[in-house]
N, C-alpha and C positions, 0 to 999 in steps of 0.2 A: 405441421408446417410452421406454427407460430415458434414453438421450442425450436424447428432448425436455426426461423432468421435471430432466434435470440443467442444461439449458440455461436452462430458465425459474426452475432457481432461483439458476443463477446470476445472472439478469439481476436478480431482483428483491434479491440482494447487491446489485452497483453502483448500484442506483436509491438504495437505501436508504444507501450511501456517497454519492450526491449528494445526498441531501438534509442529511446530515450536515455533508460541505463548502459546503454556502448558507447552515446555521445560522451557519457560520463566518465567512464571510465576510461576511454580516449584522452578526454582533457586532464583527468588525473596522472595519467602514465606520460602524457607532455609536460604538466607540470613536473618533475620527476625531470628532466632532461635536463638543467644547469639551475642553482638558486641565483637568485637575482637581486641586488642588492637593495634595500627598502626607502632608504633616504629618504625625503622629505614629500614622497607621494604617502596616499591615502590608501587602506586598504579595498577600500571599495574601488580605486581605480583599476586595480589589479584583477586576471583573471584566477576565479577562485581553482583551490588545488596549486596554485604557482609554490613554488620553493621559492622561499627569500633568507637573507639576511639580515640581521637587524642587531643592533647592538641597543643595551641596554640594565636596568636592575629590576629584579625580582621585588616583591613587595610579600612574603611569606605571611605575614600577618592579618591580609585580608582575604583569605581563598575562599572558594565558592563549591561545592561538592553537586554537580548534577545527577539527583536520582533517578531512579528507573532505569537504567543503564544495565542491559546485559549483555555478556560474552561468550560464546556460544550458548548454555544450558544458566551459568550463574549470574546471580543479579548482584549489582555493582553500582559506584559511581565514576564518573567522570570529575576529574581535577584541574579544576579553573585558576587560573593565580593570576594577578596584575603583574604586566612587566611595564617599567616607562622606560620611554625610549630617550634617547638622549637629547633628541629634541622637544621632550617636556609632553610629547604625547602618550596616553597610555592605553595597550592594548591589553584583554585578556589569553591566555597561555593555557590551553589543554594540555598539561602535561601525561596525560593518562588515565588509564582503568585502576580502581583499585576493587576490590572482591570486598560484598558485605558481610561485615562482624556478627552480622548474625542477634543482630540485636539493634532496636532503632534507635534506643537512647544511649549508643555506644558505635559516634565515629569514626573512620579509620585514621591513623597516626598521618596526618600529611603535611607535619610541621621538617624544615629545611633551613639550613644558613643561608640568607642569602648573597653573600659575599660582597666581591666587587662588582662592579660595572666592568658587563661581559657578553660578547657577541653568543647568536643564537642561529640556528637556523632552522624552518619549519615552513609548513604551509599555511595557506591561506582557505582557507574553510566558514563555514556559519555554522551560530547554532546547531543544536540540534532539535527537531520540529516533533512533535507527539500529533500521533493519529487523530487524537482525538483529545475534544477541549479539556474533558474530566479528569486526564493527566498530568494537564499543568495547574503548577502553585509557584506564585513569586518567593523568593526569598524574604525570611519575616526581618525585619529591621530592630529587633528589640533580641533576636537570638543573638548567642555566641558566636563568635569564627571558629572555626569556618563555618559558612551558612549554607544549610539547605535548599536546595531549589528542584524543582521539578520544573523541566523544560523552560525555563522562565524566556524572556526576551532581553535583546542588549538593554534599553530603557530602565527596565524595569531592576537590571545586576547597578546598572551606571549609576541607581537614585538609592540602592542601599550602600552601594561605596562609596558613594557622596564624591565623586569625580567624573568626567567626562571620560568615555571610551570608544575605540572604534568601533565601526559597524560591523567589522565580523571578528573574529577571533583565529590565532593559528594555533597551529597541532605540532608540538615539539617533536624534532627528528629525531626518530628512533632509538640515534647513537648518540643524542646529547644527555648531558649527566642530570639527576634529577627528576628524576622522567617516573612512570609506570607501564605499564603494561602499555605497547604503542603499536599496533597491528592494524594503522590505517587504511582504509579501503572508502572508497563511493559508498554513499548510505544508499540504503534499500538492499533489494535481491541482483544477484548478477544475470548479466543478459542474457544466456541462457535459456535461466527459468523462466522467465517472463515467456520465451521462446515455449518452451518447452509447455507453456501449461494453453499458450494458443494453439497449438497442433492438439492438445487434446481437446479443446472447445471445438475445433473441427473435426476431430472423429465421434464427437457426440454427436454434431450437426449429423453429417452422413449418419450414423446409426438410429437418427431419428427419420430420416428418410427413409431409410428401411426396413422401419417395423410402419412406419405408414404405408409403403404401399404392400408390404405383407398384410395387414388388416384389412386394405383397401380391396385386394384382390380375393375373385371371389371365380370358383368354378361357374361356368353357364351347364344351367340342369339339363339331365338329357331328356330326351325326348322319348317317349314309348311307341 
């Protein structure tokens, strides 16, 4: 009985994480419905996943490579670049996955012109979080560019850039040029499975009940 109520409360955890990831991905698929021009609000006023607009220039010379990054099976990074915006503020720019070289003391190529001052459009998103503390490392400040980082925080990219940046960062559209591999979705598992793995914490529940009371049940001896 003690493994049932462990089972059902595990299950009604995962339920409760999928409805969490449908809120998600709800809001991301509304984000998705018109971009919205960025102007001189803040990104944290903004609801995260929004599509905006924003005009601005790349800064190619200080990018940021976040490790531990995989896509389905391959491990990879994420490609961070400083854009400022025209109004003198500067956010960082996911522009992509790129697939590891296969070698740690050999980067991938993710040098680019940065042209002129040029509208953009993308979402609005945060970092990316690591399960657990032992996977992040700040970016060293004595490395070369582009620098290494493992899940780092905004603070902590803003003080080896040596500039102020916003508090979250966007995810370049798809179609915009420059880019890498851009296949954005809700981080975590999709709603679904969260679903899916709560209905089997309740078929264990009940299966635990019924070898309890198979155990439990016992012939009455007959009498001679």
């Amino acid at each position: 009985m003690a493994l049932c109520a462990a089972f059902v409360s595990l299950g009604r955890w995962q339920w409760h994480r999928g409805d969490l990831r449908q809120a998600q991905w709800q809001a991301f698929a509304r984000g998705a419905d018109r971009a919205v021009p960025l102007g001189s609000q803040s990104l944290a006023a903004l609801p995260r996943f929004q599509r905006i607009t924003a005009t601005g220039r790349f800064d190619p010379q200080h990018q940021f490579l976040l490790d531990n990054i995989t896509h389905g099976e391959a491990a990879g990074y994420e490609v961070l670049t400083p854009f400022q915006l025209t109004n003198g503020r500067e956010v960082l720019v996911d522009r992509g996955w790129v697939p590891f070289t296969g070698y740690r003391d050999r980067l991938p190529d993710i040098a680019f012109e940065s042209g002129v001052t040029r509208p953009i459009i993308a979402r609005v998103d945060e970092l990316p979080v690591a399960g657990l503390a032992l996977g992040k490392a700040a970016p060293q400040a004595d490395a070369s560019w582009p620098k290494l980082a493992s899940y780092p925080d905004m603070p902590q990219l803003a003080a080896v850039l040596g500039r102020r940046l916003e508090p979250r960062i966007l995810l370049l559209d798809p179609g915009a040029p420059d880019g890498y591999l851009r296949e954005w979705q809700p981080p975590g598992l999709p709603p679904l499975q969260h679903w899916s793995y709560a209905l089997q914490w309740w078929a264990f529940a009940v299966a635990a009940v019924v070898i309890w009371f198979v155990l439990s049940w016992r012939k009455a001896p007959k009498v001679s």
